[in-house]
DRENSEFI-713921 format. One record per residue: residue number from 0; residue in three letters; y, x, z of N, C-alpha, C, CB in turn. Coordinates in pm, 1 decimal, padded with zeros to 6 digits. Each point is the difference from the previous one (the first is absolute). Glycine has a CB too. Layout:
<rs>
<seq = NUM | type = Ala | n_yy = Y | n_xx = X | n_zz = Z | ca_yy = Y | ca_xx = X | ca_zz = Z | c_yy = Y | c_xx = X | c_zz = Z | cb_yy = Y | cb_xx = X | cb_zz = Z>
...
</rs>
This chain:
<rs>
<seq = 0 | type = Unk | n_yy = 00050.8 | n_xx = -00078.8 | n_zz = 02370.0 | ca_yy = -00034.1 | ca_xx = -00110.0 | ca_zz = -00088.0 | c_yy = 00012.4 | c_xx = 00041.2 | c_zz = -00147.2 | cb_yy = 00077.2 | cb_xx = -00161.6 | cb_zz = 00176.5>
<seq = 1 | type = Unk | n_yy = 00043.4 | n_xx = 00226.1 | n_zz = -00236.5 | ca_yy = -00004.3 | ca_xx = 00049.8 | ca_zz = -00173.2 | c_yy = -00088.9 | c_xx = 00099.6 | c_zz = -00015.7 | cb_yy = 00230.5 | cb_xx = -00035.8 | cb_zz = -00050.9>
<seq = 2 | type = Unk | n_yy = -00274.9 | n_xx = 00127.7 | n_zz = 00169.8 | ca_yy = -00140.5 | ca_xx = 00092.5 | ca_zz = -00049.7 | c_yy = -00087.6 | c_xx = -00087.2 | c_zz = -00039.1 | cb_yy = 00008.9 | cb_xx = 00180.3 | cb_zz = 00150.7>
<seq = 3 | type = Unk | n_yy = -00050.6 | n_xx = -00269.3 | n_zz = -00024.2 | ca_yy = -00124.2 | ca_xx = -00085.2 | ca_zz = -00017.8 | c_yy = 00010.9 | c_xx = -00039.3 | c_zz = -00154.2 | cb_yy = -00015.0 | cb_xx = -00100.6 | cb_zz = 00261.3>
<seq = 4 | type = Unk | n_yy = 00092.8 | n_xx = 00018.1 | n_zz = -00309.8 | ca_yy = 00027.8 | ca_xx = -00037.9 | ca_zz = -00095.8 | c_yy = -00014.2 | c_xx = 00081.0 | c_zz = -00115.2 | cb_yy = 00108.3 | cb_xx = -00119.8 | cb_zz = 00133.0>
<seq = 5 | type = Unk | n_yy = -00046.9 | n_xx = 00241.1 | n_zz = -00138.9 | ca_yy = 00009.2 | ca_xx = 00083.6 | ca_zz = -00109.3 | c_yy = -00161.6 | c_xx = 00021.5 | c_zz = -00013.0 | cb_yy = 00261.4 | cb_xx = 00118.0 | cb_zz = 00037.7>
<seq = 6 | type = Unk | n_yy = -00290.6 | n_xx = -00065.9 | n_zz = 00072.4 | ca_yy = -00206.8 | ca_xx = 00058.4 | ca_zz = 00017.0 | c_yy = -00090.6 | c_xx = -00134.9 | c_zz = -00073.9 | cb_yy = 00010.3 | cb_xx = 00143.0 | cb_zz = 00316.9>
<seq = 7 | type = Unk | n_yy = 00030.6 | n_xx = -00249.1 | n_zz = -00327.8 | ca_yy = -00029.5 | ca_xx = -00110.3 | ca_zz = -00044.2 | c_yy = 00022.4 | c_xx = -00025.8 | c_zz = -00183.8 | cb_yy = 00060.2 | cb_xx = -00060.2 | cb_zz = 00277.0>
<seq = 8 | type = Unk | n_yy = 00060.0 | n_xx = 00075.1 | n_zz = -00280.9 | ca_yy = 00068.2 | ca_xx = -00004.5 | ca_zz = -00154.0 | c_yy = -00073.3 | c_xx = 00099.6 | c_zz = -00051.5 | cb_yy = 00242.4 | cb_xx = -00069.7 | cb_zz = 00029.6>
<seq = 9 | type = Unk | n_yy = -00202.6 | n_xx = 00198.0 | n_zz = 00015.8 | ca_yy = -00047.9 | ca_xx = 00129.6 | ca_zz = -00071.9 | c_yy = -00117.0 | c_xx = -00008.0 | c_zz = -00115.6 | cb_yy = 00062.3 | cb_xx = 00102.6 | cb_zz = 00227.8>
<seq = 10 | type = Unk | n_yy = -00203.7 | n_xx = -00144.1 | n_zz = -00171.5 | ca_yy = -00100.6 | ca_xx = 00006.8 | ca_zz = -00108.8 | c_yy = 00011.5 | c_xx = -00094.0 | c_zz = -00118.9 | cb_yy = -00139.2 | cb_xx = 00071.6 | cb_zz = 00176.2>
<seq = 11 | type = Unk | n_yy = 00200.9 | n_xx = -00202.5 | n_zz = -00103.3 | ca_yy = 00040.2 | ca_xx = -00056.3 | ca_zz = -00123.5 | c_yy = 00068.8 | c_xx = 00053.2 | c_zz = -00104.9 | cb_yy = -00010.5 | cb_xx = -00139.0 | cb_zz = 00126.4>
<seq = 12 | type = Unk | n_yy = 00094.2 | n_xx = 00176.7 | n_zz = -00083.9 | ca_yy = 00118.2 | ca_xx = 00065.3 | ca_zz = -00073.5 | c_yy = -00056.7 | c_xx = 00126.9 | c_zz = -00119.6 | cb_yy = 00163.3 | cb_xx = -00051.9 | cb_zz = 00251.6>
<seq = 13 | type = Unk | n_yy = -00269.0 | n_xx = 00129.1 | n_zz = -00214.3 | ca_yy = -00074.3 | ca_xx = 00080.7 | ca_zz = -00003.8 | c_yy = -00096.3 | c_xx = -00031.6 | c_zz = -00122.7 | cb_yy = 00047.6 | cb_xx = 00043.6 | cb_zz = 00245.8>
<seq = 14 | type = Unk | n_yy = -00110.1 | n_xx = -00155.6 | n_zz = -00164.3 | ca_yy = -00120.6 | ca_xx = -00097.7 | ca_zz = -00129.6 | c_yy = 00102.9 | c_xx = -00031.7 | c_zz = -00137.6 | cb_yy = -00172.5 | cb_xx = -00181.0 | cb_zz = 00219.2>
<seq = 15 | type = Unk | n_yy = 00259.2 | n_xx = 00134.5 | n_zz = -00174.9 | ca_yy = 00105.8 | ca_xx = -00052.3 | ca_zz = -00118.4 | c_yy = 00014.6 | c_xx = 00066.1 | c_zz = -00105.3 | cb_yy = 00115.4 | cb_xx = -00076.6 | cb_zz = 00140.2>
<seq = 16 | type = Unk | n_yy = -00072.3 | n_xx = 00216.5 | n_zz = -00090.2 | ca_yy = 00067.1 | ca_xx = 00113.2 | ca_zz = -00100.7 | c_yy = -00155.9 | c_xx = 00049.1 | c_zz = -00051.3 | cb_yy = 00273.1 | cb_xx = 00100.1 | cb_zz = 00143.9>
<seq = 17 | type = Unk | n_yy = -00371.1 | n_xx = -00102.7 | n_zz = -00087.6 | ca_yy = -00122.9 | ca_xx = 00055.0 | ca_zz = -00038.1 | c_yy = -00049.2 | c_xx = -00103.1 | c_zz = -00120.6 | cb_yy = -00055.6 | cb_xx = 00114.6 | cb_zz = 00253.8>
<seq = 18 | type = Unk | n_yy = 00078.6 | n_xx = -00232.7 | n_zz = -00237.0 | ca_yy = -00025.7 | ca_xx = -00131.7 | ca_zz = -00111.6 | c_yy = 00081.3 | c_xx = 00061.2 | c_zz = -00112.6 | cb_yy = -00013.8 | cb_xx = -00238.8 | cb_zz = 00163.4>
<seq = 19 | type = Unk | n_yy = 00149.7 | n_xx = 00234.5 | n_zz = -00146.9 | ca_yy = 00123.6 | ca_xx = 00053.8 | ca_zz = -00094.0 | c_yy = -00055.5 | c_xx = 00108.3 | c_zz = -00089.4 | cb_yy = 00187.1 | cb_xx = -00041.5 | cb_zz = 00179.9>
<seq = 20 | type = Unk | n_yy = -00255.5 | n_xx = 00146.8 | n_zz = -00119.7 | ca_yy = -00037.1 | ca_xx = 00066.8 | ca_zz = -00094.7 | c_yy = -00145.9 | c_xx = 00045.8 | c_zz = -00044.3 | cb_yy = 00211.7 | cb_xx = 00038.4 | cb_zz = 00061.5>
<seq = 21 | type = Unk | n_yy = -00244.4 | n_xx = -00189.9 | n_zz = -00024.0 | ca_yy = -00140.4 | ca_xx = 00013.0 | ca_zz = -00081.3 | c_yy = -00114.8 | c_xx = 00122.4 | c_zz = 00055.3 | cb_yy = 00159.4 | cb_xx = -00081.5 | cb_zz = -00222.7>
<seq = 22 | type = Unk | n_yy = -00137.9 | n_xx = 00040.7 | n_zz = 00373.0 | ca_yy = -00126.4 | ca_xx = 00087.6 | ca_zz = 00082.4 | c_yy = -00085.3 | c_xx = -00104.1 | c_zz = 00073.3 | cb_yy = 00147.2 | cb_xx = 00223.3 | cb_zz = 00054.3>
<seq = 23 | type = Unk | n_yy = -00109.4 | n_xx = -00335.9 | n_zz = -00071.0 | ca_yy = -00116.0 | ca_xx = -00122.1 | ca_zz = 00155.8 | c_yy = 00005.5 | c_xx = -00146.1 | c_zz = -00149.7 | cb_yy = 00164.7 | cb_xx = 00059.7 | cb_zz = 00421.9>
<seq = 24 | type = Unk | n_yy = -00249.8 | n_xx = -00139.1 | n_zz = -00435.5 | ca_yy = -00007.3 | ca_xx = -00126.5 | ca_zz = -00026.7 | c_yy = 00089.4 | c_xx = -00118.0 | c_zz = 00098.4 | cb_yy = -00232.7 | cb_xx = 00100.2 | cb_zz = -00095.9>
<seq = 25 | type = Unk | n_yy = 00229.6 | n_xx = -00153.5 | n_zz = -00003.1 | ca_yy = 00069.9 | ca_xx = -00131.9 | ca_zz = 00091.0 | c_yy = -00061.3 | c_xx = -00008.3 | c_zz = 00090.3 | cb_yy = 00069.2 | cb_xx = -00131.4 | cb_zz = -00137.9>
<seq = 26 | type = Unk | n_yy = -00162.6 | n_xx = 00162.7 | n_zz = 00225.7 | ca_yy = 00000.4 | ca_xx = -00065.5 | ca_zz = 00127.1 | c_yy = -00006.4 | c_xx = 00095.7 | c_zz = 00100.3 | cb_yy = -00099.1 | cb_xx = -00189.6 | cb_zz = -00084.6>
<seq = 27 | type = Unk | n_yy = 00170.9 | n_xx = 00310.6 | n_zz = 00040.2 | ca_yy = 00059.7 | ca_xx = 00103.4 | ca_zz = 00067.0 | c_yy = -00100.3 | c_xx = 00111.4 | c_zz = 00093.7 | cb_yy = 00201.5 | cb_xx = -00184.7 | cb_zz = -00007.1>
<seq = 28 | type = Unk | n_yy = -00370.4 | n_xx = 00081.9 | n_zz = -00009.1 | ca_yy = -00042.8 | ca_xx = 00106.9 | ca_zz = 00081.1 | c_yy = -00104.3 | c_xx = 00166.5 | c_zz = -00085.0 | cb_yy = 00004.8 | cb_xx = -00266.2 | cb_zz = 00200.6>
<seq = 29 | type = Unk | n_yy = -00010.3 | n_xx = 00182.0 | n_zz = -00298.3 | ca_yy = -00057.8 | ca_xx = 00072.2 | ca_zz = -00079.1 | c_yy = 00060.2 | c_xx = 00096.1 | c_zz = -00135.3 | cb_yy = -00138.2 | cb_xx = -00180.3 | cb_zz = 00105.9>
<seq = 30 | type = Unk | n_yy = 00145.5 | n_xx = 00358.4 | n_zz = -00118.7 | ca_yy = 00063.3 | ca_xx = 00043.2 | ca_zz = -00080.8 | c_yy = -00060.2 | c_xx = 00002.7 | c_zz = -00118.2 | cb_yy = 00100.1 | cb_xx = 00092.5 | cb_zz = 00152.4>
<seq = 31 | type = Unk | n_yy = -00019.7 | n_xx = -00125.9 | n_zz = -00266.8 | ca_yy = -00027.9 | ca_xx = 00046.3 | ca_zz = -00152.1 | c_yy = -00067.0 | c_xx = 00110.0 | c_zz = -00007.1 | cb_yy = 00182.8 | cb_xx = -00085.0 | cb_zz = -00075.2>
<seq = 32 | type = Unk | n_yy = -00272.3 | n_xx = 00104.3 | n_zz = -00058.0 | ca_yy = -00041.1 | ca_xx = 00155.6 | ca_zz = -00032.8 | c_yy = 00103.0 | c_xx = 00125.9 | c_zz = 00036.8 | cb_yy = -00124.5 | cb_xx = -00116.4 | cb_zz = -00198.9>
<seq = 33 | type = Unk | n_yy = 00266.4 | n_xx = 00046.5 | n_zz = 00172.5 | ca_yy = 00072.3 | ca_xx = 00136.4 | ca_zz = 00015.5 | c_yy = 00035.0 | c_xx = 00022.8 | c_zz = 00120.1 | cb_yy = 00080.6 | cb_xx = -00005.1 | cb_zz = -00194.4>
<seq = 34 | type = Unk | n_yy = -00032.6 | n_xx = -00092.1 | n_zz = 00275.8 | ca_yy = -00000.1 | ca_xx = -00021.7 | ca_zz = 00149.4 | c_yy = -00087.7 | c_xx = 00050.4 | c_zz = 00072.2 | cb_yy = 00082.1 | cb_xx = -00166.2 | cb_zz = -00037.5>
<seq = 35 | type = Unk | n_yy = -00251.1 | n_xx = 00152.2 | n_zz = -00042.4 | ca_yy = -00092.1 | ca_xx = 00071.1 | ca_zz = 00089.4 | c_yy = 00040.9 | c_xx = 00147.6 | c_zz = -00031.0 | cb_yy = -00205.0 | cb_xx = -00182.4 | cb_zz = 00002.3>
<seq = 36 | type = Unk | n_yy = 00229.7 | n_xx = 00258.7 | n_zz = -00120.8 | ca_yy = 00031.2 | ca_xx = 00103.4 | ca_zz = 00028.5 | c_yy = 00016.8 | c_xx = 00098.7 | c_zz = 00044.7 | cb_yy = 00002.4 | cb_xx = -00098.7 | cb_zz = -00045.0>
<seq = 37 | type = Unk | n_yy = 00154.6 | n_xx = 00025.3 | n_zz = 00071.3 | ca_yy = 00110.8 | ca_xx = 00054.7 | ca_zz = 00087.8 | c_yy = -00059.7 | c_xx = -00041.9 | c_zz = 00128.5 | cb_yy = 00217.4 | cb_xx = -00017.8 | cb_zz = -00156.1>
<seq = 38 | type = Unk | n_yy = -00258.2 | n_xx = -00012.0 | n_zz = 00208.3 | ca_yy = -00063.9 | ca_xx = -00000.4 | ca_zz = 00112.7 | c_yy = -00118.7 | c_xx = 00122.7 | c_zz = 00048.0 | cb_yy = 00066.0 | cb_xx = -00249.4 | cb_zz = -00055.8>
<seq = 39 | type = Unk | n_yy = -00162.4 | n_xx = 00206.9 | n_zz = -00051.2 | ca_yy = -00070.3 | ca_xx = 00124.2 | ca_zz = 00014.7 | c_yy = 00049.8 | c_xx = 00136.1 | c_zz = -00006.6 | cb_yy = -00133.1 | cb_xx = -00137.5 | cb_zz = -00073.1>
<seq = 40 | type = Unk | n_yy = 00221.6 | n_xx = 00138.5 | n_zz = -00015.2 | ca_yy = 00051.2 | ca_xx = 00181.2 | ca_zz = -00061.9 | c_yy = 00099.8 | c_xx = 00005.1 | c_zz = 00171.3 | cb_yy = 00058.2 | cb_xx = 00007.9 | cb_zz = -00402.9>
<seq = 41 | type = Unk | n_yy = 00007.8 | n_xx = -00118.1 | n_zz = 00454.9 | ca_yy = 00060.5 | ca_xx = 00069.9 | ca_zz = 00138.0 | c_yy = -00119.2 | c_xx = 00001.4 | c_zz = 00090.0 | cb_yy = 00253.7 | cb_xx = -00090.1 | cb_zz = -00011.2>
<seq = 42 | type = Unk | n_yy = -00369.4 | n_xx = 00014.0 | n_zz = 00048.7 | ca_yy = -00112.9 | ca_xx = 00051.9 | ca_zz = 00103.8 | c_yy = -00034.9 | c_xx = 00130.9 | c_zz = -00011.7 | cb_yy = -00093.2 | cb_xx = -00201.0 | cb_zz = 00001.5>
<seq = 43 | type = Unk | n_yy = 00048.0 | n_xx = 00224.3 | n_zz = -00132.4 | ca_yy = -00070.5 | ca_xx = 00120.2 | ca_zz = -00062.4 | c_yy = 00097.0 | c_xx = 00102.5 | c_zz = 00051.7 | cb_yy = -00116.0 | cb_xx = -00103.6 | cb_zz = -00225.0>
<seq = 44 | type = Unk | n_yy = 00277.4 | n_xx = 00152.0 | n_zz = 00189.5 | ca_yy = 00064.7 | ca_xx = 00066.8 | ca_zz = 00023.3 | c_yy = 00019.5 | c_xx = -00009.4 | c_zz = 00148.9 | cb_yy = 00065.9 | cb_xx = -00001.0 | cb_zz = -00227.2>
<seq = 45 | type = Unk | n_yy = -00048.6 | n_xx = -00101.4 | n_zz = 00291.7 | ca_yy = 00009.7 | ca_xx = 00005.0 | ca_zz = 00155.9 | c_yy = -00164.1 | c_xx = 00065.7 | c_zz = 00057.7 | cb_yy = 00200.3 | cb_xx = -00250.8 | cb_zz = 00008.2>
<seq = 46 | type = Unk | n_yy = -00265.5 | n_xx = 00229.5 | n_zz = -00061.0 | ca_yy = -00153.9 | ca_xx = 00027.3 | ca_zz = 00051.6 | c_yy = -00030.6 | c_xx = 00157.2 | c_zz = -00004.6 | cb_yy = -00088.4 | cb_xx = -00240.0 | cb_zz = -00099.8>
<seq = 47 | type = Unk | n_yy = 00145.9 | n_xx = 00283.4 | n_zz = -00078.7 | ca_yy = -00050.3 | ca_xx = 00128.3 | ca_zz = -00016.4 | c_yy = 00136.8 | c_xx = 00122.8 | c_zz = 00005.3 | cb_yy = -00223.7 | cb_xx = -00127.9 | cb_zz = -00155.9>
<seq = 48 | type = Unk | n_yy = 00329.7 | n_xx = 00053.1 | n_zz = 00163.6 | ca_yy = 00108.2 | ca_xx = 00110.4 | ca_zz = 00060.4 | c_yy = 00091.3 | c_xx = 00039.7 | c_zz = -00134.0 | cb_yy = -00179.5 | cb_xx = 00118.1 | cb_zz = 00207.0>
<seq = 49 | type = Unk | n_yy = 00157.2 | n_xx = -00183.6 | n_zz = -00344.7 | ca_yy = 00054.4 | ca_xx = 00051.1 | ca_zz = -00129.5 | c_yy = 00136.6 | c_xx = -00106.0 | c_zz = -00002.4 | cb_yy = -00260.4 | cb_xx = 00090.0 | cb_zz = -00144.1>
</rs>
């Protein structure tokens, strides 16, 4: 039951700190310019191996 739970909390928890520092808009699903980023620069590096 506290996994279930935690697996549940987690993204919230996640979205939160991502709001905190100014990577998602208030409605958590969508990232800021800089948010997009950092997103892209980790695909790119996960994609091309740098």
């Amino acid at each position: 039951m506290r996994l279930a739970l935690a697996v549940l909390l987690l993204p919230l928890a996640v979205a939160r700190n991502w709001y905190k520092r100014g990577l998602v808009v208030k409605d958590f699903q969508h990232p800021t310019t800089s948010g997009a980023a950092m997103i892209a620069a980790a695909l790119f590096a996960g994609l091309v191996g740098r």
